[in-house]
C-alpha positions in Angstrom: -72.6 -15.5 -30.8 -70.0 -15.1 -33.4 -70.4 -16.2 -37.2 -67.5 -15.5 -39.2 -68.1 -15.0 -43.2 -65.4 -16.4 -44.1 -66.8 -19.3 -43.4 -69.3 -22.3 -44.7 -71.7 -24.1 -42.5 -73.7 -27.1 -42.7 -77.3 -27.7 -41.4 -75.8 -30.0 -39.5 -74.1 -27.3 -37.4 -70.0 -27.8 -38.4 -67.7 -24.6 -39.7 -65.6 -24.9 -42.8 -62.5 -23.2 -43.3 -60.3 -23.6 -46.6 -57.1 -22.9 -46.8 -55.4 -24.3 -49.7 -58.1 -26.9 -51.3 -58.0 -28.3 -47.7 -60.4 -27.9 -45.1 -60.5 -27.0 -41.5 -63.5 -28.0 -39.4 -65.3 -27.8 -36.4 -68.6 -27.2 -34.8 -70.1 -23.8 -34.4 -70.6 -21.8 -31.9 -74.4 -22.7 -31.4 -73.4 -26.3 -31.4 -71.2 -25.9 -28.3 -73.3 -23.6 -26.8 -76.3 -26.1 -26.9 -73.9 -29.1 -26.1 -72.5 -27.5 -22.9 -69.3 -27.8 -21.4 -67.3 -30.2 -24.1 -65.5 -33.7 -22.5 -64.1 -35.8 -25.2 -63.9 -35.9 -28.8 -63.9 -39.4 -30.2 -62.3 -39.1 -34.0 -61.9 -42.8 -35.4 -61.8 -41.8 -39.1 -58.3 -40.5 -39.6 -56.8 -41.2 -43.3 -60.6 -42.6 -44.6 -62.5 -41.4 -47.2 -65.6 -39.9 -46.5 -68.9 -39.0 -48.1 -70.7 -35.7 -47.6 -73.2 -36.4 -44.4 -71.2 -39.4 -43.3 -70.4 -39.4 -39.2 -66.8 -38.7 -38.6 -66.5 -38.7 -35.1 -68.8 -37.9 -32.2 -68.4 -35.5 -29.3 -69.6 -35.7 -25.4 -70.6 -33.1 -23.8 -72.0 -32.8 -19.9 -75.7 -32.9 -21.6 -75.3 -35.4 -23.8 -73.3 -37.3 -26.7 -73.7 -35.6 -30.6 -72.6 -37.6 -34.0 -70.2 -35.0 -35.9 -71.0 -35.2 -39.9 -69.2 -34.3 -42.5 -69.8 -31.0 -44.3 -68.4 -32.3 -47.5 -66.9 -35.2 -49.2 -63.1 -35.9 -48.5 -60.2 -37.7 -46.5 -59.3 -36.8 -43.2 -55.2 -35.8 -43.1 -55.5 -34.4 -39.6 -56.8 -34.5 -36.1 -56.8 -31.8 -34.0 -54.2 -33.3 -31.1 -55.2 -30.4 -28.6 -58.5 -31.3 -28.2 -57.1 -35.1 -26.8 -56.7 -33.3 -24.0 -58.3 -30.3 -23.6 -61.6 -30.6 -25.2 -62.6 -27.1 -23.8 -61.0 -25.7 -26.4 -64.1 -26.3 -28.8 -66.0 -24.5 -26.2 -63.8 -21.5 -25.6 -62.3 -21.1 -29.4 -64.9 -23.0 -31.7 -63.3 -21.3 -34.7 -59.9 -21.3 -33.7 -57.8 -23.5 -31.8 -61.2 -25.9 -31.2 -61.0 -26.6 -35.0 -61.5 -30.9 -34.9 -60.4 -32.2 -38.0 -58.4 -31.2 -41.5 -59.4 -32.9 -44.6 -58.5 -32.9 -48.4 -61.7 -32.0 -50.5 -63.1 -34.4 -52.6 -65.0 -32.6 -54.6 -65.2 -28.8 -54.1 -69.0 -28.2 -56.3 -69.8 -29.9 -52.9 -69.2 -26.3 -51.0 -72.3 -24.9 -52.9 -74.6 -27.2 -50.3 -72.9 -25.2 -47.7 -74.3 -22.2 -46.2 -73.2 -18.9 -45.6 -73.3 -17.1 -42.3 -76.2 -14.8 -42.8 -77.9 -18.3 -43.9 -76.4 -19.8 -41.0 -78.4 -17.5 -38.5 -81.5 -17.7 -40.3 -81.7 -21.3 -39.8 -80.6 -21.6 -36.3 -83.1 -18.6 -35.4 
């Protein structure tokens, strides 16, 4: 499996990308891997305010149904409208086209909490 340095992770298995003091994010690939083959994406959060560790959506898979969290503090300004309806893109592109949502950082001292890839794999090994 593939773990891009450019980006941060959280504990709680999502990808951060930022790209302009916004943030793209998603689930690793070890997330969808363990998940299975990906379903539905339920996002309710659009335009709220979240903290760092809150649930922002959840995501059903063929095994089961898994909370997604917030990696940092912000407001969500985007959805991902692909996934609607073809969820097997977080499968087949989990840092690409399978990103799930974009969000406005709150506060960016929260990326320190994050984790790099080579901490990334040591926690998931």
């Amino acid at each position: 499996m593939q773990y891009p340095n450019e980006l941060k992770y959280s504990k709680d298995h999502e990808w951060l990308r930022i790209v302009d003091g916004e943030a793209y994010i998603g689930i690793t690939a070890f997330a969808q891997s363990e998940l299975g083959d990906i379903v539905f994406v339920d996002i309710e959060a659009l335009e709220e305010d979240l903290d760092i560790e809150e649930v922002f959506g959840t995501v059903e898979a063929v095994k089961t149904v898994s909370d997604l969290f917030m990696p940092v503090s912000g407001k969500i300004v985007a959805v991902n409208e692909r996934i609607e309806n073809e969820p097997e893109l977080i499968n087949n592109d989990p840092y690409g086209e399978g990103w799930i949502i974009k969000i406005r950082i709150k506060d960016l001292d929260e990326l320190q909490l994050l984790l790099d890839a080579e901490d990334y794999i040591k926690l998931i090994e």
